[in-house]
N, CA, C and O atoms as a CHARMM CRD file, in Angstrom:
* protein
*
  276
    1    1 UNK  N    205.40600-175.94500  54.26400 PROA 1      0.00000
    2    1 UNK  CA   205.32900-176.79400  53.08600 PROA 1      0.00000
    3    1 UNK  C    206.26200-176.29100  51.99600 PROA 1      0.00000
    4    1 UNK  O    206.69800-177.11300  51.19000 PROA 1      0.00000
    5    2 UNK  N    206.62100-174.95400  51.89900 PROA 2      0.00000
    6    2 UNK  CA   207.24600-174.53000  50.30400 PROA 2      0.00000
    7    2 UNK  C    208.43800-174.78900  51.00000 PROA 2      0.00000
    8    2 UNK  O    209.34100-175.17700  50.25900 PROA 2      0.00000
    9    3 UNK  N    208.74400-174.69400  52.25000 PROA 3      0.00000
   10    3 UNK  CA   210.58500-174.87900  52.66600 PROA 3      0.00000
   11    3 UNK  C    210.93400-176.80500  52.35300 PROA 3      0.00000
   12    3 UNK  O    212.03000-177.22100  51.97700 PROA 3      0.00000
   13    4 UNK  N    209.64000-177.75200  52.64200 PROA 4      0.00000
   14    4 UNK  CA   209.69500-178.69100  52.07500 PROA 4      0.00000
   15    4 UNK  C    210.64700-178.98700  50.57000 PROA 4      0.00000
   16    4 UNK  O    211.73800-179.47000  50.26700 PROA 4      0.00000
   17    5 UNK  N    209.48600-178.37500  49.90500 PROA 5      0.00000
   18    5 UNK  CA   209.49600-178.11300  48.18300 PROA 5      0.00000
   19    5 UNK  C    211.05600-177.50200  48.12600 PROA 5      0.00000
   20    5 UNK  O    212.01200-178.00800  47.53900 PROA 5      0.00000
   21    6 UNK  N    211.03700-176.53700  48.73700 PROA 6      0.00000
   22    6 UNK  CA   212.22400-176.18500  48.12000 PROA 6      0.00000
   23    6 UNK  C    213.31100-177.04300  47.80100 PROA 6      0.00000
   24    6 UNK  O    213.83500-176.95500  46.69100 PROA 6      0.00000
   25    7 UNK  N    213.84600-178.13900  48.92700 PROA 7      0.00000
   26    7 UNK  CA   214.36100-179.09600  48.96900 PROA 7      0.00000
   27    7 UNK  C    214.36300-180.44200  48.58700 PROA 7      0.00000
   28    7 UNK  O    215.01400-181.46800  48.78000 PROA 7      0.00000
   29    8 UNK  N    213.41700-180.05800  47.99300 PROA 8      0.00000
   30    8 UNK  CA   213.37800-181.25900  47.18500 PROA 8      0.00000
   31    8 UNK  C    213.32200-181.12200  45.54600 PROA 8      0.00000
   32    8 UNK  O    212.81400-181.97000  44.81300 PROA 8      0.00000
   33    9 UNK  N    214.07300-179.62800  45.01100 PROA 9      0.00000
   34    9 UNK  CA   214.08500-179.07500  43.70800 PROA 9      0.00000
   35    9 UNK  C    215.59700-180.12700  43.30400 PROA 9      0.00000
   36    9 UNK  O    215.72100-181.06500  42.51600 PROA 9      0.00000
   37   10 UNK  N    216.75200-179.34600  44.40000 PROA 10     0.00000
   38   10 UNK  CA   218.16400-179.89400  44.27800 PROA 10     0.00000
   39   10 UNK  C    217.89300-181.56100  44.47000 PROA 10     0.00000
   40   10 UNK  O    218.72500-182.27100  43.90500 PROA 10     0.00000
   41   11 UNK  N    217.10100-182.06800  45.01500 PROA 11     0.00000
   42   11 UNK  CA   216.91300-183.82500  45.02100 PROA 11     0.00000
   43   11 UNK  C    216.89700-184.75500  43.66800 PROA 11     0.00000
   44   11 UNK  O    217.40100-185.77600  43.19900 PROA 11     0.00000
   45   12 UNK  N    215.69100-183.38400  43.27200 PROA 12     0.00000
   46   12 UNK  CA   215.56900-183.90900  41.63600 PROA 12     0.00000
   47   12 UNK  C    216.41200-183.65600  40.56800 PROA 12     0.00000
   48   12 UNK  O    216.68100-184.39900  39.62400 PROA 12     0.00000
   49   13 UNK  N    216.74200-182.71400  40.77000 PROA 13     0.00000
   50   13 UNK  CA   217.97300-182.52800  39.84800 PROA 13     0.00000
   51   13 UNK  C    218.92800-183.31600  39.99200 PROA 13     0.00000
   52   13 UNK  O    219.04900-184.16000  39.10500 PROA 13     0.00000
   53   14 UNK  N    219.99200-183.33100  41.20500 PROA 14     0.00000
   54   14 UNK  CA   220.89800-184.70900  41.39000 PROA 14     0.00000
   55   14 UNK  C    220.00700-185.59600  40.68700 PROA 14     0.00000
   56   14 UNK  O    220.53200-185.77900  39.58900 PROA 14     0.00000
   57   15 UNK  N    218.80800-186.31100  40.76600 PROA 15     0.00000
   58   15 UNK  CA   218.81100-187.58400  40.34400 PROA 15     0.00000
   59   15 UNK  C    218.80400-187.77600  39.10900 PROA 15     0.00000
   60   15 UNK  O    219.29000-188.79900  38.62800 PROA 15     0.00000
   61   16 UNK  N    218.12600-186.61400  38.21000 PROA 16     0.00000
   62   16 UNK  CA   218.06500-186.58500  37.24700 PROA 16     0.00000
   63   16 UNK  C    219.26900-186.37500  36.24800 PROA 16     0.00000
   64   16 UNK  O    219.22200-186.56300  35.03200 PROA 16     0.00000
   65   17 UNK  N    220.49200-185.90000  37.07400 PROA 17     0.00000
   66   17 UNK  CA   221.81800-185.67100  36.33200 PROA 17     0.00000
   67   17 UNK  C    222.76600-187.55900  36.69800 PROA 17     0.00000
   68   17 UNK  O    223.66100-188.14300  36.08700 PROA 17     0.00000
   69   18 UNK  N    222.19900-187.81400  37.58500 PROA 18     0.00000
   70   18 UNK  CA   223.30300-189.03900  37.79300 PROA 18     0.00000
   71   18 UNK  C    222.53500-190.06100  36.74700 PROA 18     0.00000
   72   18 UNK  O    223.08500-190.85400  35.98300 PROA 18     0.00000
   73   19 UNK  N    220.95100-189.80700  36.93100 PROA 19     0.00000
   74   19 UNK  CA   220.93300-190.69500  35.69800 PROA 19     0.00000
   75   19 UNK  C    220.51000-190.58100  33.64400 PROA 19     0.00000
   76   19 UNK  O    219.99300-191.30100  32.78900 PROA 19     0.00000
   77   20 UNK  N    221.09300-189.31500  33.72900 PROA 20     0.00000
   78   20 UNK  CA   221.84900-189.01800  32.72300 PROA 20     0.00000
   79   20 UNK  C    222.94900-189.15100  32.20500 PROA 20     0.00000
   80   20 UNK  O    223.34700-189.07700  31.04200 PROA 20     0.00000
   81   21 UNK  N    223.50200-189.39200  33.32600 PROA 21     0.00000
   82   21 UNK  CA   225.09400-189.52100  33.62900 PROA 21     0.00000
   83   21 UNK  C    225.34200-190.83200  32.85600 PROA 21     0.00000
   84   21 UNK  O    226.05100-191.01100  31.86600 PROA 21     0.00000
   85   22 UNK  N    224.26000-192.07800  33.84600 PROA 22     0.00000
   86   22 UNK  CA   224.74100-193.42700  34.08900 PROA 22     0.00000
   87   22 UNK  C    223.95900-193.73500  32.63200 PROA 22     0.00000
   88   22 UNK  O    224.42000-194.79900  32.21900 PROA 22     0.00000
   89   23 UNK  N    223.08900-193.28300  31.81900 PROA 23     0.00000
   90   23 UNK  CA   222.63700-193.55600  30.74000 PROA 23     0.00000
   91   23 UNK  C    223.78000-193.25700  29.43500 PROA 23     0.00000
   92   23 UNK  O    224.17000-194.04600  28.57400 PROA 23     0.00000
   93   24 UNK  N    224.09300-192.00100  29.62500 PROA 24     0.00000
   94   24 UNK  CA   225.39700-191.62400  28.72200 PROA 24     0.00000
   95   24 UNK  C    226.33800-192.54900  28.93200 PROA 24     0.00000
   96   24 UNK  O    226.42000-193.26400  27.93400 PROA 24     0.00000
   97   25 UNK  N    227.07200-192.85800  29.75900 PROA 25     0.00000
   98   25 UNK  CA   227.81800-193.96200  30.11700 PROA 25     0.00000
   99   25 UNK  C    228.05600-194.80700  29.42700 PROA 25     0.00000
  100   25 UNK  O    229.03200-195.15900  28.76400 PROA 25     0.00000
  101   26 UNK  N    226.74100-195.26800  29.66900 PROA 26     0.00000
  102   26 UNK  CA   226.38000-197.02400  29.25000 PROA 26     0.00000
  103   26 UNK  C    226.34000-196.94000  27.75300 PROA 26     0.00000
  104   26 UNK  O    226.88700-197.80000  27.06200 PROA 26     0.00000
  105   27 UNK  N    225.58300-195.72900  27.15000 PROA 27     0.00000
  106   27 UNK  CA   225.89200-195.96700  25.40100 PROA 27     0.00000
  107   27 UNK  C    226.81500-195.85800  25.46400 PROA 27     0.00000
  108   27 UNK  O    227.21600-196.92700  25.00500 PROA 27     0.00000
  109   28 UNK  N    227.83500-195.18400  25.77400 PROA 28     0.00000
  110   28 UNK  CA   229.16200-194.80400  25.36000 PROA 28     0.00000
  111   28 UNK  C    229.84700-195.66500  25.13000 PROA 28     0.00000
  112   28 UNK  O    230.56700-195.72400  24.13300 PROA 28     0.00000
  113   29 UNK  N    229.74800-196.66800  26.17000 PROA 29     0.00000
  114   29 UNK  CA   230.49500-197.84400  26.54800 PROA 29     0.00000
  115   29 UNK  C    229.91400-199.19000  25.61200 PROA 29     0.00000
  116   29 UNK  O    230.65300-200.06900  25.16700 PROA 29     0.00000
  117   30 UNK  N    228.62900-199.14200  25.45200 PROA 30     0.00000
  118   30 UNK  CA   228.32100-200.07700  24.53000 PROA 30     0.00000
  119   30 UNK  C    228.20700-201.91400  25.83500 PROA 30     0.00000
  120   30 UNK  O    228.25600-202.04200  27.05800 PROA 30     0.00000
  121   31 UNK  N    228.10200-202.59800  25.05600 PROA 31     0.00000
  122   31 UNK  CA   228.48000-203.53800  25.82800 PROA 31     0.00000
  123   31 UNK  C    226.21800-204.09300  25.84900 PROA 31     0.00000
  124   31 UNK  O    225.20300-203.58700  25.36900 PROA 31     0.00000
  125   32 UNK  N    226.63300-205.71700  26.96600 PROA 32     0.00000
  126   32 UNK  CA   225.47800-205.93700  27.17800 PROA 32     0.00000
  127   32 UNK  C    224.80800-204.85900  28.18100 PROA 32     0.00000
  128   32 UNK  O    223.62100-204.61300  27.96700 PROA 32     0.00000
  129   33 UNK  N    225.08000-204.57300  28.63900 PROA 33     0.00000
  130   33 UNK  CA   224.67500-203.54100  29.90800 PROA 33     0.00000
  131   33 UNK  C    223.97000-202.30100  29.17600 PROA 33     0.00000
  132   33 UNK  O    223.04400-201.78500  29.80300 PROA 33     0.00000
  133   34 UNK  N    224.28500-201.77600  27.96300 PROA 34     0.00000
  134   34 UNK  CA   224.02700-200.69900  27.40200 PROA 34     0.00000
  135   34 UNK  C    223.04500-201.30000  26.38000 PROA 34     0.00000
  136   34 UNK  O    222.66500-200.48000  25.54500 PROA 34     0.00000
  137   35 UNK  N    222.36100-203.00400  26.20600 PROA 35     0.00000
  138   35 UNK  CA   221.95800-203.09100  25.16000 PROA 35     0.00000
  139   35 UNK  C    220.05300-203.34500  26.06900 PROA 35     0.00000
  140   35 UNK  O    218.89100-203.18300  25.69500 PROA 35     0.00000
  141   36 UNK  N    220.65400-203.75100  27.19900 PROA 36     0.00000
  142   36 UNK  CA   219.31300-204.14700  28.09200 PROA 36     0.00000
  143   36 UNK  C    218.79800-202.90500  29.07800 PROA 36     0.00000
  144   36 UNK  O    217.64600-202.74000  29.48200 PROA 36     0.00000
  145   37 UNK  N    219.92400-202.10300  29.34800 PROA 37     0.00000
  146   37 UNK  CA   219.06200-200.78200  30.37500 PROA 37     0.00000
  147   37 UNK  C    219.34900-199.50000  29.79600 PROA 37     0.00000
  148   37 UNK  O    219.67800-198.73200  30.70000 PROA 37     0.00000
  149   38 UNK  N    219.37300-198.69400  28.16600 PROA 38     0.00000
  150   38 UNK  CA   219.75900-197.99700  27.99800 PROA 38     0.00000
  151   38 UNK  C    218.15500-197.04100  27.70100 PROA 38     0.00000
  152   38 UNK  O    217.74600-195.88700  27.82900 PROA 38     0.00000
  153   39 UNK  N    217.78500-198.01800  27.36400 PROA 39     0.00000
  154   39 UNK  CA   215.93400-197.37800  27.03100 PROA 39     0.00000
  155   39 UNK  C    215.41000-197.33800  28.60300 PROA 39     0.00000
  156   39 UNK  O    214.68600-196.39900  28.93700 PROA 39     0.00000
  157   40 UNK  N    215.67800-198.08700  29.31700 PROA 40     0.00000
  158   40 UNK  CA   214.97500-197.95600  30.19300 PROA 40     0.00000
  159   40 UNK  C    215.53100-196.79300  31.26600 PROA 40     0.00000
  160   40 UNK  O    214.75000-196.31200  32.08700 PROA 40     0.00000
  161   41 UNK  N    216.48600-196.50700  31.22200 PROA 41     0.00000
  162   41 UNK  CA   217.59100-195.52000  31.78800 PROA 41     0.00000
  163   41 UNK  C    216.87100-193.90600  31.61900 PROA 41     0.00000
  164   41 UNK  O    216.45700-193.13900  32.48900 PROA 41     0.00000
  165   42 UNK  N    216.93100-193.74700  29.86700 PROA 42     0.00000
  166   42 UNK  CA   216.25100-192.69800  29.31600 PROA 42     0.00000
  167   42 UNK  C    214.58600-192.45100  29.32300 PROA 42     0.00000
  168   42 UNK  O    214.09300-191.46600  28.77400 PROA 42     0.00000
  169   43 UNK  N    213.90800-193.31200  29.90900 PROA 43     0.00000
  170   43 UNK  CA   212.58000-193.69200  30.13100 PROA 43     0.00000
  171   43 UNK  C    212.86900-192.65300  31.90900 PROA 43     0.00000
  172   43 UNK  O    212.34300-191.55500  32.09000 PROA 43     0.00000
  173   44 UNK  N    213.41200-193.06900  32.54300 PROA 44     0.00000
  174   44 UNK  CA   213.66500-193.24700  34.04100 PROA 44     0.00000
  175   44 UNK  C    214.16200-191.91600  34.45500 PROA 44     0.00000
  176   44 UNK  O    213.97200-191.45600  35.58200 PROA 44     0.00000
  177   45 UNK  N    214.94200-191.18200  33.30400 PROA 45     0.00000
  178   45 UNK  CA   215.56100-189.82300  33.21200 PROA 45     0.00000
  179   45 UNK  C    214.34200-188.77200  32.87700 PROA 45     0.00000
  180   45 UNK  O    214.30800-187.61900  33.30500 PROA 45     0.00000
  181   46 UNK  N    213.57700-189.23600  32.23000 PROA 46     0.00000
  182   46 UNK  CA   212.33700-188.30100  31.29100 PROA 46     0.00000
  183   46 UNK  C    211.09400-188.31700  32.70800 PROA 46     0.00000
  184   46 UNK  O    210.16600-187.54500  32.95000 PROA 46     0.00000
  185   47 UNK  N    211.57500-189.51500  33.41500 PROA 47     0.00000
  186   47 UNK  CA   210.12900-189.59500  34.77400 PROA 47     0.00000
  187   47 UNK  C    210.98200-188.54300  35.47500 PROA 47     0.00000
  188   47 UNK  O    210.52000-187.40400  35.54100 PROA 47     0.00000
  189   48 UNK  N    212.24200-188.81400  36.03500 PROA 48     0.00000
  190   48 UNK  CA   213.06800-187.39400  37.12800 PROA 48     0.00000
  191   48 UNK  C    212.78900-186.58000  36.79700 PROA 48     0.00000
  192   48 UNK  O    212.26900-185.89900  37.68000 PROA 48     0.00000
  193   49 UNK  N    212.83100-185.92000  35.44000 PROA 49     0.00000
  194   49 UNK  CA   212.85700-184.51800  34.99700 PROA 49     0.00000
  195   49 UNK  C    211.22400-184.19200  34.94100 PROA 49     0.00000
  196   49 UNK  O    210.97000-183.12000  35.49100 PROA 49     0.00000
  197   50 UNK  N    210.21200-184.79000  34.46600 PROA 50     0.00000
  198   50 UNK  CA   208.56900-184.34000  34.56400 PROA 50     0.00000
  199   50 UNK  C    208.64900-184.45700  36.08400 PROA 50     0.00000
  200   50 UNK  O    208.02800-183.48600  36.51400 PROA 50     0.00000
  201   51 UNK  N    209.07100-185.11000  37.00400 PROA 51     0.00000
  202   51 UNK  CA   208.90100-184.70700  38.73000 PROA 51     0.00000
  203   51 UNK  C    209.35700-183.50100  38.93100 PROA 51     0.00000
  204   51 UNK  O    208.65800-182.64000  39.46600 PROA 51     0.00000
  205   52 UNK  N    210.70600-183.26200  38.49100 PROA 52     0.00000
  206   52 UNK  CA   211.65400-182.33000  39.08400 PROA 52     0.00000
  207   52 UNK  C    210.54600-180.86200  38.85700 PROA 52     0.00000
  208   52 UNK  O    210.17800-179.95900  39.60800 PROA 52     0.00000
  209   53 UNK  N    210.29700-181.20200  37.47100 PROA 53     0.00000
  210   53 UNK  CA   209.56000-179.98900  36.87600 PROA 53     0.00000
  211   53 UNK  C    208.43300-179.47900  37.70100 PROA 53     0.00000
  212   53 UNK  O    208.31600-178.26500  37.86900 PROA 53     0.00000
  213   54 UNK  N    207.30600-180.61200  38.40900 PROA 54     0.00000
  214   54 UNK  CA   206.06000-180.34300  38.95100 PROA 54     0.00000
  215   54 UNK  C    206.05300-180.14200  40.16500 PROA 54     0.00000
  216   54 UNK  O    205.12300-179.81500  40.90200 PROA 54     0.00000
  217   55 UNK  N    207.63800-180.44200  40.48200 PROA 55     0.00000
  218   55 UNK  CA   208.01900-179.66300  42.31800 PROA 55     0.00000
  219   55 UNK  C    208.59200-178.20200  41.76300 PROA 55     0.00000
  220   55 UNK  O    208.44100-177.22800  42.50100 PROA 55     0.00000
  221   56 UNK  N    209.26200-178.03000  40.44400 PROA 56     0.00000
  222   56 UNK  CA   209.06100-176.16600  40.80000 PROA 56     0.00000
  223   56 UNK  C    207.98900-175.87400  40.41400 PROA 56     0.00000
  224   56 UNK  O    207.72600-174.81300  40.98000 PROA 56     0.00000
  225   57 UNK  N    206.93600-176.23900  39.60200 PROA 57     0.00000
  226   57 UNK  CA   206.05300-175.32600  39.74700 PROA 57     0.00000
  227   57 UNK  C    205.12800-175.55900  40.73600 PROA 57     0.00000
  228   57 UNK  O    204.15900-174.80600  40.83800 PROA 57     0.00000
  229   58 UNK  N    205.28900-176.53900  41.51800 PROA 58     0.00000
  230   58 UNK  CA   204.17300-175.82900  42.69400 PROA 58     0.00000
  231   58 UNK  C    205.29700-174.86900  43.49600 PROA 58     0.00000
  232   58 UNK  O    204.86600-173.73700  43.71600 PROA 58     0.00000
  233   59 UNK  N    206.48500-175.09300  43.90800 PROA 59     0.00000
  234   59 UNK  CA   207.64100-174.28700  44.48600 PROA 59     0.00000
  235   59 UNK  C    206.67400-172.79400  43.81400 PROA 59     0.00000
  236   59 UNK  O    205.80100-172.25700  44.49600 PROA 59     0.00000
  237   60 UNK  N    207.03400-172.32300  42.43700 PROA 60     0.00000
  238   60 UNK  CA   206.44000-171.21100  42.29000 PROA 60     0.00000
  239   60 UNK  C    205.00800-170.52100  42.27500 PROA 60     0.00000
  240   60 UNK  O    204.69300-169.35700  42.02600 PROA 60     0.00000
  241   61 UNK  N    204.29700-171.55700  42.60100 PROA 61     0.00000
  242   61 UNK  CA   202.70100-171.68200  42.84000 PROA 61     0.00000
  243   61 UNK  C    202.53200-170.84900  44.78500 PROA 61     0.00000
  244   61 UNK  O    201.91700-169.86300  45.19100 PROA 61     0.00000
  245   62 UNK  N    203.36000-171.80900  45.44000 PROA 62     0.00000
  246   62 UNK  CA   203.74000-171.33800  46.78600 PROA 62     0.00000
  247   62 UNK  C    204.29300-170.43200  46.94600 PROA 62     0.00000
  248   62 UNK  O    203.73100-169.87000  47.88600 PROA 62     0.00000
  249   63 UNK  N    205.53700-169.54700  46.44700 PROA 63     0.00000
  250   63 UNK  CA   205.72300-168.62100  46.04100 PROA 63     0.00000
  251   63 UNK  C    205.02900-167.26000  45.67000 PROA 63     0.00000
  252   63 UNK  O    205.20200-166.12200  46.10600 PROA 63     0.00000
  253   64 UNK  N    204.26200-167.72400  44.79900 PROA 64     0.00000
  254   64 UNK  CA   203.59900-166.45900  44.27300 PROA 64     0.00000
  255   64 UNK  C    202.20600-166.04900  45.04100 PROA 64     0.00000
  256   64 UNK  O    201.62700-164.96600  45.11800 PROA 64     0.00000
  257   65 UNK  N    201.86600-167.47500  45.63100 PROA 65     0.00000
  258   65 UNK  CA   200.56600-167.09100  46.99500 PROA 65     0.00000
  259   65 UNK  C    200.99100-165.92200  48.22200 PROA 65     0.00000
  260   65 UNK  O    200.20200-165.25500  48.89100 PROA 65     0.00000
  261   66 UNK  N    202.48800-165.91100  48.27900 PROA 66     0.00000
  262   66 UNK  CA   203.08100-164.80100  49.18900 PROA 66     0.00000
  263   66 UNK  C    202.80300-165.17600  50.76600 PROA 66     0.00000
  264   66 UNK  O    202.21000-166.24200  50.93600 PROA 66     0.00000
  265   67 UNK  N    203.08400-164.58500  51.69000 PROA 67     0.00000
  266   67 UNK  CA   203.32400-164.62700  53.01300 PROA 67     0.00000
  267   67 UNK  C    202.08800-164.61600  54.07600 PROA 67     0.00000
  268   67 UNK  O    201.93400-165.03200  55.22400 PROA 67     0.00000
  269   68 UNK  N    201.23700-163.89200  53.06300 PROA 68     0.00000
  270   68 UNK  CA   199.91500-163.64800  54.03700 PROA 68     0.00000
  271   68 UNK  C    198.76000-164.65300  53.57900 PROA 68     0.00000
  272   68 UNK  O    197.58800-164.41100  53.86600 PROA 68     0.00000
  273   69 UNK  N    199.13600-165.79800  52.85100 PROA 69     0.00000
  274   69 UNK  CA   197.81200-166.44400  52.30200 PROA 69     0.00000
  275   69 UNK  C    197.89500-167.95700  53.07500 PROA 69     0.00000
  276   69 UNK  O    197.00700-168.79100  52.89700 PROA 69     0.00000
């Protein structure tokens, strides 16, 4: 299970950087596109990152149970 977890730390992160990425973007750029998905973008970025977060800490939950438990 933690070799699972582990792999799925770098999952969340990619997703959470591309859609940071594609949110920065879109303000940058302005436009209709940036006026209808820019909240929802940063809504969508804040859900990746509270996931990303609750796969390392069980990652370090599994971790710290050690080899023999």
């Amino acid at each position: 299970m933690d070799k699972f977890v582990y792999f799925l730390i770098p999952i969340g992160l990619a997703a959470t950087l591309i859609i940071l990425g594609v949110g920065i973007y879109s303000l940058a750029k302005g436009g209709a596109f940036a006026k209808a998905n820019s909240n929802k973008l940063m809504r969508l970025r804040i859900f990746a990152q509270g996931i990303t977060i609750a796969v390392m800490l069980l990652f370090l939950f599994l971790v710290g149970r050690g080899p023999g438990v």
